[in-house]
C-alpha distance (Angstrom), angle and dihedral (degrees) to the residues before:
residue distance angle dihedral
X1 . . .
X2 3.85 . .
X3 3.70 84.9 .
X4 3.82 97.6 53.4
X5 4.21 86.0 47.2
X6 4.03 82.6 54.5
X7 3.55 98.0 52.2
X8 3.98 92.5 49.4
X9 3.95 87.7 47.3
X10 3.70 85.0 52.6
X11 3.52 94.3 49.7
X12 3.63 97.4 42.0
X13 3.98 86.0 49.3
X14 3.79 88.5 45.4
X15 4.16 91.4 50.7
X16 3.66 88.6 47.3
X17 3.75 97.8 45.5
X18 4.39 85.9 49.3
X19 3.89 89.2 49.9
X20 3.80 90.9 44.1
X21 3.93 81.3 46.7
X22 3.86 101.1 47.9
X23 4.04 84.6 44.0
X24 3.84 88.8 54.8
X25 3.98 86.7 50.3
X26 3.48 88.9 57.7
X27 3.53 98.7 53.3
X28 3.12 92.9 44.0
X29 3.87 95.1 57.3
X30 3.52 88.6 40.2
X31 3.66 92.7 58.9
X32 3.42 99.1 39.2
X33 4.34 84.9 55.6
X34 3.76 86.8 52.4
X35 3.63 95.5 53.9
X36 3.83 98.0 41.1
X37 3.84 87.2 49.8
X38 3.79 87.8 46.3
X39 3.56 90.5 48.5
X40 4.02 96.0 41.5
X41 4.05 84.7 46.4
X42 3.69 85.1 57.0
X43 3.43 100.2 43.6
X44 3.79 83.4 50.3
X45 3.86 91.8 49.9
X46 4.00 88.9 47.5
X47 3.38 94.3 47.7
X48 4.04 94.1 51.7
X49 3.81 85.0 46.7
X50 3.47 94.6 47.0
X51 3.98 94.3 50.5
X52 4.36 92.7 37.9
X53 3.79 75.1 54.0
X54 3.41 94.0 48.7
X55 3.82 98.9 44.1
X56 3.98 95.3 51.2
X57 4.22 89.4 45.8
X58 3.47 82.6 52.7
X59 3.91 92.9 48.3
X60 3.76 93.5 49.7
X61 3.90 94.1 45.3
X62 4.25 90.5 50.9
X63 3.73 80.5 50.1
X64 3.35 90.8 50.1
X65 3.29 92.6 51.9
X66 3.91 101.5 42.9
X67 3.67 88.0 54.6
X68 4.05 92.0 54.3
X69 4.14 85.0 47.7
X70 3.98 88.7 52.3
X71 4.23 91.5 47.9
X72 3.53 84.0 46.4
X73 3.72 103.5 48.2
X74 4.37 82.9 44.6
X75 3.59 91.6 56.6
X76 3.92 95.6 44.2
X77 4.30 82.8 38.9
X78 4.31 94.0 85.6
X79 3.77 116.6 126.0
X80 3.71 120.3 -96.3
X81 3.47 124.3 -135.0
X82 3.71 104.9 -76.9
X83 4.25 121.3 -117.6
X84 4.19 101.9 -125.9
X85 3.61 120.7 -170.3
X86 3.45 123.9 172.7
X87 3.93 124.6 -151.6
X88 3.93 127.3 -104.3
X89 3.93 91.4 -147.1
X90 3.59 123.7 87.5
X91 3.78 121.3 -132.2
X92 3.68 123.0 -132.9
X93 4.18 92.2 -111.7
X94 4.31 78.7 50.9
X95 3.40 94.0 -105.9
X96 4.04 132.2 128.8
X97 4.11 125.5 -137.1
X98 3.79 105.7 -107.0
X99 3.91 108.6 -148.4
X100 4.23 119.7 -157.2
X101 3.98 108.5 -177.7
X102 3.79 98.6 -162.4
X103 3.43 130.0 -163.6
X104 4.13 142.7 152.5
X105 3.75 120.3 -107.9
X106 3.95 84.8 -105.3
X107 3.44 90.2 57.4
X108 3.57 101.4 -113.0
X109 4.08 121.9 109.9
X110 3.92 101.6 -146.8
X111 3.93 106.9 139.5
X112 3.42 111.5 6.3
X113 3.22 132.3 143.0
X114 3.74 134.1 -164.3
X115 4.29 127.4 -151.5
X116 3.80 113.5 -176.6
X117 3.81 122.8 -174.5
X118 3.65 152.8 134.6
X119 3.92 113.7 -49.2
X120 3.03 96.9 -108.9
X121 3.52 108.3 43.7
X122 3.77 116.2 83.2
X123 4.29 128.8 -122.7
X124 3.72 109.9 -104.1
X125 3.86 128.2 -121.1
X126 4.02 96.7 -123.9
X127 4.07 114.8 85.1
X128 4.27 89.8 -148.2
X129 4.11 76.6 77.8
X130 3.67 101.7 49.6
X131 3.98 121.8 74.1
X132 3.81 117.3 -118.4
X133 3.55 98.3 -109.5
X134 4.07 92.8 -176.0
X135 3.52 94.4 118.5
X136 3.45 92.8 67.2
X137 4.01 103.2 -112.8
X138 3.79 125.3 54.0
X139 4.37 105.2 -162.6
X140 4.30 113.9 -161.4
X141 3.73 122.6 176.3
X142 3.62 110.6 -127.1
X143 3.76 150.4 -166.8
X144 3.67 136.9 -145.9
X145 3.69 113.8 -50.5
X146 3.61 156.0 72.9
X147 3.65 121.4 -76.1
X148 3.87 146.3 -177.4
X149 3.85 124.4 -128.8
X150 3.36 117.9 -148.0
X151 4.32 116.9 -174.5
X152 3.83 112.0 176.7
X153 4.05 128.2 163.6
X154 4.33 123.7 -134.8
X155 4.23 80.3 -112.3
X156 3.69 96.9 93.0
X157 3.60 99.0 -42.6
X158 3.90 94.9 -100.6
X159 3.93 92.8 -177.7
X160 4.29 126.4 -163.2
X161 3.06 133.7 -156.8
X162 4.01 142.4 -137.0
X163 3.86 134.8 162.4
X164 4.25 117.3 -140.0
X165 3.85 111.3 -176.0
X166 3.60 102.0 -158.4
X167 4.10 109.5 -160.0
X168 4.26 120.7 -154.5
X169 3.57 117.7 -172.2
X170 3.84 106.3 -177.0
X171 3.52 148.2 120.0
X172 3.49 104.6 -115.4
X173 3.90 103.9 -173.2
X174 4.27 132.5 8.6
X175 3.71 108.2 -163.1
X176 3.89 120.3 174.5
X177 3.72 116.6 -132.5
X178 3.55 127.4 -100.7
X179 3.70 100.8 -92.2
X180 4.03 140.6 155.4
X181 3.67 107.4 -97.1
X182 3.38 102.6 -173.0
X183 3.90 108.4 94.7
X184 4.24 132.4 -178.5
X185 3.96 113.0 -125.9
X186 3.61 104.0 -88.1
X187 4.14 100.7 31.3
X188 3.21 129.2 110.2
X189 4.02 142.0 -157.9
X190 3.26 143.0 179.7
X191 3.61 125.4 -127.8
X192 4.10 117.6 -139.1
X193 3.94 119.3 -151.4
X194 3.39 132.8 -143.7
X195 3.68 122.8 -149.1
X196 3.80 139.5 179.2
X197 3.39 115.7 -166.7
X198 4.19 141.4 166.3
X199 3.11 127.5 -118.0
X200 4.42 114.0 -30.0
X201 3.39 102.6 -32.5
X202 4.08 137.9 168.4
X203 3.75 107.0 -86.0
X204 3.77 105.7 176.4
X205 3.61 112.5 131.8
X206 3.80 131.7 -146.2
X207 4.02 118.4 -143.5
X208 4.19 129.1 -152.6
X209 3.17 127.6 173.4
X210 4.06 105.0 -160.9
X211 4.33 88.7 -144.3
X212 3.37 111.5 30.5
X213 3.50 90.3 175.8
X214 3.95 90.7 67.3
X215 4.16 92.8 36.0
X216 3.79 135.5 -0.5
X217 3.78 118.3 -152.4
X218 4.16 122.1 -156.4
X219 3.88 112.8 175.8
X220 3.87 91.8 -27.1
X221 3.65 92.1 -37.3
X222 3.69 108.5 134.5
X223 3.86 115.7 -167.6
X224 3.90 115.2 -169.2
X225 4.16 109.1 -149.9
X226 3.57 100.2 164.0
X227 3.27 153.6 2.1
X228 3.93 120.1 -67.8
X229 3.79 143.6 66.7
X230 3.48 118.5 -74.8
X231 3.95 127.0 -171.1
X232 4.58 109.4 -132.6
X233 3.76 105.3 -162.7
X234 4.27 119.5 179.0
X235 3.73 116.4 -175.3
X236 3.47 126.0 154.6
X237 4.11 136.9 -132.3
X238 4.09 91.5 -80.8
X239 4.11 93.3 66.6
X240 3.96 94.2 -99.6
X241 3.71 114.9 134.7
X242 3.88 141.7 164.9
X243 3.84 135.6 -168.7
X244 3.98 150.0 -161.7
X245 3.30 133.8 -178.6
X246 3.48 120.6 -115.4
X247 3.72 124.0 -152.8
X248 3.83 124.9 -167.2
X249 4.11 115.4 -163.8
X250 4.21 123.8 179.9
X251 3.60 91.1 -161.9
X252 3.73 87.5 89.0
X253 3.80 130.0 49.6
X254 4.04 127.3 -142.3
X255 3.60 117.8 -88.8
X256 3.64 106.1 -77.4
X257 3.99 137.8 139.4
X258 3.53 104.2 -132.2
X259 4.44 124.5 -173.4
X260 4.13 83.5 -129.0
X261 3.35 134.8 35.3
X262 4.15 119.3 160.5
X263 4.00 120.0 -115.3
X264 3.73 105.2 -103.5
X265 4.03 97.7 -95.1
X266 3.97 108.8 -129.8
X267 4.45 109.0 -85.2
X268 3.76 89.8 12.0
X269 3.97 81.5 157.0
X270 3.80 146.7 33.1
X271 3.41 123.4 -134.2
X272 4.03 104.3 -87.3
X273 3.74 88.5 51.0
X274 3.47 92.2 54.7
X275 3.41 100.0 49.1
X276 3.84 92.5 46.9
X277 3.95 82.9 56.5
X278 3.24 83.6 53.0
X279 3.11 94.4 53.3
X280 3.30 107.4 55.2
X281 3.58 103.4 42.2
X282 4.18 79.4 62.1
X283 3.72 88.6 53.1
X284 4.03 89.7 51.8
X285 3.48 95.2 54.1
X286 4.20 96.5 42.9
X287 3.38 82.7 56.1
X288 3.51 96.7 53.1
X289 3.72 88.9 43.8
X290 3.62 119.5 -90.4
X291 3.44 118.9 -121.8
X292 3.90 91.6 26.2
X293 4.08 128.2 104.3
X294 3.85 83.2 -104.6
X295 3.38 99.9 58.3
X296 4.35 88.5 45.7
X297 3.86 79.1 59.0
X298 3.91 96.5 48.1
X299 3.78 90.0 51.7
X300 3.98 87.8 45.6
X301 3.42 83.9 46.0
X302 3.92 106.5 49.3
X303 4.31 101.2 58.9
X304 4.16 97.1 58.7
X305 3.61 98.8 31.5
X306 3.63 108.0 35.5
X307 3.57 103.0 6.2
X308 4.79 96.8 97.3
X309 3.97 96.0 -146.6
X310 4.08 124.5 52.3
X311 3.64 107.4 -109.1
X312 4.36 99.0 -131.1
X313 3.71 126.6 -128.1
X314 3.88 115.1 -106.9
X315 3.86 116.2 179.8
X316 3.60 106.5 -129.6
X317 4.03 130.3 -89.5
X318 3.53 83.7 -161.6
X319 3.68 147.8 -67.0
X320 3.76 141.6 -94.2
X321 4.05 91.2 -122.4
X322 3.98 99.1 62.2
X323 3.80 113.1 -134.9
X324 3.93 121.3 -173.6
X325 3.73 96.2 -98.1
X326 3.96 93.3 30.2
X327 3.98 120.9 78.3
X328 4.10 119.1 -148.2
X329 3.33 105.9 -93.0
X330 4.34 132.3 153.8
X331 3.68 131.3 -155.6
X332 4.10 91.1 7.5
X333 3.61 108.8 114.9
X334 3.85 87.8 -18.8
X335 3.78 156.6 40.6
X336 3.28 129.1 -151.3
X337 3.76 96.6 178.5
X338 3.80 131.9 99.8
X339 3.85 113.4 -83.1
X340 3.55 137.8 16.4
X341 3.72 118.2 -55.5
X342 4.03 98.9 -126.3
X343 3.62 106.8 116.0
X344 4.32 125.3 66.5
X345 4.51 76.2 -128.4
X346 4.02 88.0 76.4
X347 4.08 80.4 56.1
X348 4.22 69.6 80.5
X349 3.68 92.6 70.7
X350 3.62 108.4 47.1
X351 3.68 131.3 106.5
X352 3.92 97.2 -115.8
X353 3.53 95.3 -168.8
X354 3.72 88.1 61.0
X355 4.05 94.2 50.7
X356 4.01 109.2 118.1
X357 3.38 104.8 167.1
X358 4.32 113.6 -10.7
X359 2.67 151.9 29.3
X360 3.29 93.9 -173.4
X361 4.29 130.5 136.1
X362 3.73 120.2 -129.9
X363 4.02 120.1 -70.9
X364 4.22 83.3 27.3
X365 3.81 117.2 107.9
X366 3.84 123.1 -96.3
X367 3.79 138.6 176.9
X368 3.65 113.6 -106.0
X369 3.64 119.8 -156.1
X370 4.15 108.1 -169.6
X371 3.45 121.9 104.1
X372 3.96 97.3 -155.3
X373 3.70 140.7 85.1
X374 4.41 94.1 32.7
X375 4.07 92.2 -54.1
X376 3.35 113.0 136.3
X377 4.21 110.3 -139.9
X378 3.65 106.4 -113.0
X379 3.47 104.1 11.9
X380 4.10 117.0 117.9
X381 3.97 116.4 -118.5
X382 3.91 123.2 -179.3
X383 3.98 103.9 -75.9
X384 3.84 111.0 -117.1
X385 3.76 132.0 125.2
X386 3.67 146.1 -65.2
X387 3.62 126.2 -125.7
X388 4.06 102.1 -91.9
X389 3.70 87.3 31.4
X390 3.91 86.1 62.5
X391 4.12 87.3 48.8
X392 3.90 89.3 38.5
X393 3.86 82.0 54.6
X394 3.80 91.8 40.6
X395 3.81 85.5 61.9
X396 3.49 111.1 50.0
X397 3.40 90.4 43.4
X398 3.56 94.0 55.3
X399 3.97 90.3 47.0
X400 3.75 96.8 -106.0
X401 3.35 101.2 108.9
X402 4.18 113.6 -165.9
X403 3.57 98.3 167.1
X404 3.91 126.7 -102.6
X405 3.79 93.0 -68.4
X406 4.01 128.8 157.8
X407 3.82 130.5 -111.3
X408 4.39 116.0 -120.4
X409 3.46 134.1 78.1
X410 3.74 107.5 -110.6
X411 3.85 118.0 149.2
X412 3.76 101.7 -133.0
X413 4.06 91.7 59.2
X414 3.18 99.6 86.1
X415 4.10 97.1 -160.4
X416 3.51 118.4 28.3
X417 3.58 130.6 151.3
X418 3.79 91.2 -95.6
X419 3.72 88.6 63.0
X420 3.80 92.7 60.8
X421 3.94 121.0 95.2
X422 3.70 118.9 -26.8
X423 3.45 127.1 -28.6
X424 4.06 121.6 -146.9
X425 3.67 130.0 179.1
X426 3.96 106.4 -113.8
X427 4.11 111.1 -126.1
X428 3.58 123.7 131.8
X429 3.52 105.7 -83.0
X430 4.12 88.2 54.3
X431 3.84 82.3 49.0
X432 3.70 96.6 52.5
X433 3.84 91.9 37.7
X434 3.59 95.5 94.0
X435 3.61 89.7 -134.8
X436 4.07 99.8 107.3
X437 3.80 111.1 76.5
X438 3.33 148.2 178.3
X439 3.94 112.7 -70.3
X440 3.79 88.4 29.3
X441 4.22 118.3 122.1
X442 3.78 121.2 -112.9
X443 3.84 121.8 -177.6
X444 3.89 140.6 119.8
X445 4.11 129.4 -126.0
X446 3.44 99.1 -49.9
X447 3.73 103.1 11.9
X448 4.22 130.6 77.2
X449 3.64 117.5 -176.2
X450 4.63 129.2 169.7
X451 3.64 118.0 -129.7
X452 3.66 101.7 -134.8
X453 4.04 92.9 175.9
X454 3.92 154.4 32.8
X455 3.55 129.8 172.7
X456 4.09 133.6 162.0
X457 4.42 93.8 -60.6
X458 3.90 111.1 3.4
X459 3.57 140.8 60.7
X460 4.05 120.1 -144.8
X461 3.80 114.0 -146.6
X462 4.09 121.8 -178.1
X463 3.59 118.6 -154.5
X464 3.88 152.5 128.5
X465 3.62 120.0 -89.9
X466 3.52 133.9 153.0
X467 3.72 91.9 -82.5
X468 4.06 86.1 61.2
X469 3.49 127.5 -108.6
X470 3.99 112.7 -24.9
X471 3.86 137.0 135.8
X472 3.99 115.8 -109.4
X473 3.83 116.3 -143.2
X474 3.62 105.7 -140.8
X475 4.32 121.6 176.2
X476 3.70 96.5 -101.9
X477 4.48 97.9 -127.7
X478 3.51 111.9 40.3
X479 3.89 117.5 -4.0
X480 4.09 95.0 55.0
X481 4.26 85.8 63.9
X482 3.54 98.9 28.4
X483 3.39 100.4 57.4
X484 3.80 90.4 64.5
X485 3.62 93.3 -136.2
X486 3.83 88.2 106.4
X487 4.16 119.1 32.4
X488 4.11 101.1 169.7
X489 3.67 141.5 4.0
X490 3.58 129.3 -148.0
X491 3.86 116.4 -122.5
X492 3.91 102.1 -145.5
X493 3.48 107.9 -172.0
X494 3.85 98.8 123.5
X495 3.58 90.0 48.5
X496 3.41 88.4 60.2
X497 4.00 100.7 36.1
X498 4.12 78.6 56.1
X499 4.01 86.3 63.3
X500 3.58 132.7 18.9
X501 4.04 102.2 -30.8
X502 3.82 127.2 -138.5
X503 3.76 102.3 -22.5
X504 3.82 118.7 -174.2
X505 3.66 97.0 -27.2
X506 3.89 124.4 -170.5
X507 3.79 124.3 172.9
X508 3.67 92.9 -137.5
X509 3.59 133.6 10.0
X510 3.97 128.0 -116.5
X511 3.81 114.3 -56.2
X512 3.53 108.4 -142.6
X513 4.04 97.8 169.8
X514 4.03 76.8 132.2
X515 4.03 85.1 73.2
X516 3.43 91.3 37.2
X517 3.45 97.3 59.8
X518 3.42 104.7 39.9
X519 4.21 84.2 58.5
X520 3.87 88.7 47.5
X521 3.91 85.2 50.5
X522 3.73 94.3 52.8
């Protein structure tokens, strides 16, 4: 029996030791999952940091790399020296299209910037100066000159250098001189020309004249044939042109001294002719230079050499300057106005409450009133002027305005013409002096004349006499003083200093006797 009991304690011992035994197995398999999922998780989790690692290293080192790539490509990124080229055309401010092709040595054009100026100027530092030259070209319109290219990139501003000259030759502007363009039938002028020009250019010159039949024109030689207004134009082979108008009148004469002239016959002309007379004498003296002794001489000048009719003597009614023995008196014997007095319009001008006797214009009959030198008091002679109301008229004209003053010496006048500039004593060595000239007043008590001319042996005086208004030829050293027609001069060149000086002086005017005798030939 006891053995029976062992056997089932055995057994029981042996079933509990195989359950204990299959319950070990199972922890054992369980714990053996746990750790190879721990250790797969792991793995796993070493691997994911291993590859994140991976991934950022190989972030930084393509980073790395980019940013070596960029220094690189900055270094390599200077400008090259730029391609210039300079155009063969002209433009119309004469300048020629400068052309920089720009580029880096790497062949690309990002940040550059382009400075162009004269050679020896310098590029400056700040890039609000410089062009942006990205594009690849940078164009500038340019004049004549040499000048310095400067092509530099925003990568350190590595800057080179090259010189262009750039060479012009043009004229660049053809202006006609001031000039008078009012000419008689049968004068002639010739026109100068300005020109500014660029380096050594053509300067040949083509002339029209737009009428020929009123003026021809030959290398600035303008001919007047008849009367009309023409249009002279000179321009050359590069476009460039300038023009005047010409205008031709036969109510005038060229210059000439003549034994006969007729007395200017009483509404000789209408009212346009006398105001293109007008005119034209005003043109003379601007030309001359108005307010200058030349342009007192042109005006002195114009009535007996241009001027068809004689203007007559007419003793004085009076003056506009009062002296004791001389009432106030306008347009009477003379006219101290602008212009000649050959139209009723310059009635206009006068002072009518100093009118005695007129009005009445030149050539046109007036009552006299002096009972001296043959005039009859009361009796009507052609209205013209006296002898210092032809010089008084000489002035104003001329823009030297003296006053309407008389000629003499008397010592209760207290301003005559003998009281103006300096007086000398005419004798031959005053004559030879070279100290009288042109524009200069030469008279005796009682007498005032202009010398409107000098050459080698005579002396040319303008003035009124009885015969009218003429110019006497006198031999220039002795005959002038010793015929005791004329005892002094006045030298006037403070008078004239005080206004508008010299002006375009000439000792005598233009001879034309070539005209002159070709008309006394036909």
């Amino acid at each position: 029996m006891k053995h029976t009991s062992h056997t089932t304690k055995q057994n029981s011992i042996n079933i509990a030791c195989g359950e204990k035994e299959k319950k070990s197995k199972k922890s054992f398999f369980r714990s053996f999952a746990i750790t190879t999922l721990s250790a797969v998780i792991a793995l796993c989790a070493g691997i994911s940091l291993y590859c994140a690692h991976a991934i950022i290293a190989s972030g930084i080192t393509a980073a790395d790399s980019s940013s070596a790539k960029e220094s690189v490509s900055a270094v390599q990124r200077e400008p090259a020296v730029p391609s210039i080229s300079v155009s063969d055309s002209l433009g119309e401010d004469f300048t020629r299209t400068l052309t920089v092709s720009c580029k880096n040595t790497d062949g690309t054009t990002e940040g550059l910037l382009c400075f162009v100026c004269s050679k020896e100027d310098t590029a400056p530092d700040a890039d609000s100066e410089w062009l942006d030259a990205a594009s690849g070209t940078v164009a500038l319109q340019l004049g004549a000159g040499s000048y310095s290219v400067y092509l530099a990139n925003r990568y350190g501003k590595e800057t080179v250098s090259d010189t262009v000259d750039i060479a012009v030759d043009a004229v660049t502007s053809i202006k006609i001189d001031n000039t008078d363009p009012y000419l008689n039938v049968g004068m002639y002028d010739t026109l100068s020309v300005t020109l500014e020009t660029v380096g050594t250019p053509d300067e040949s010159l083509l002339w029209e004249s737009s009428n020929s039949k009123v003026a021809t024109v030959e290398d600035g030689l303008v001919t007047a044939i008849s009367k009309g207004r023409t249009t002279v134009t000179v321009s050359n082979t590069g476009g460039l042109s300038d023009s005047i108008d010409i205008f031709v009148t036969d109510l005038l004469r060229v210059p000439q001294i003549t034994e006969y002239k007729p007395l200017l016959p009483a509404g000789q002309y209408n009212e346009s002719e006398g105001a293109l007379i007008d005119r034209v004498l005003e043109s003379r003296v601007a030309a001359a230079g108005y307010g200058t002794r030349a342009g007192v001489v042109a005006a002195a000048r114009f009535i007996p050499l241009e001027f068809n009719f004689k203007i007559p003597y007419f003793y004085e009614n009076g003056r506009l300057d009062a002296q004791p023995d001389r009432p106030v008196c306008d347009g009477e014997g003379r006219f101290y106005h602008k212009g000649l007095y050959l139209t009723h319009s310059k009635f206009d001008v006068l002072d009518k409450s100093k009118i005695l006797y007129g009005p009445a214009t030149w050539g046109e009959p007036l009552t006299n009133w002096e009972d001296d030198f043959g005039l009859i008091p009361g009796a009507q002679y052609a209205n013209g002027m006296t002898c210092s109301g032809f010089v008084s008229w000489c002035f104003i004209n001329g823009g030297v305005p003296l006053g309407d003053i008389g000629a003499g010496d008397t010592p209760d006048y207290d301003n005559e013409y003998s009281d103006i500039g300096e007086r000398v004593w005419l004798d031959e060595e005053v004559m030879r002096s070279g100290r009288i000239k042109v524009g200069d007043m030469i008279g005796c008590d009682g007498h005032i004349a202009l010398i409107v001319g000098l050459d080698d042996e005579n002396i040319y005086i303008a003035e009124a006499l009885g015969k009218g208004i003429v110019i006497e030829v006198r031999e220039r050293y002795r005959e002038v003083w010793e015929c005791g027609d004329y005892t002094y001069a006045m030298l006037m060149d403070d008078i004239y200093n005080e206004h508008g000086g010299t002006g375009n002086l000439t000792d005598m005017w233009k001879d034309y006797s070539d005209v002159i005798n070709a008309d006394t030939n036909n």
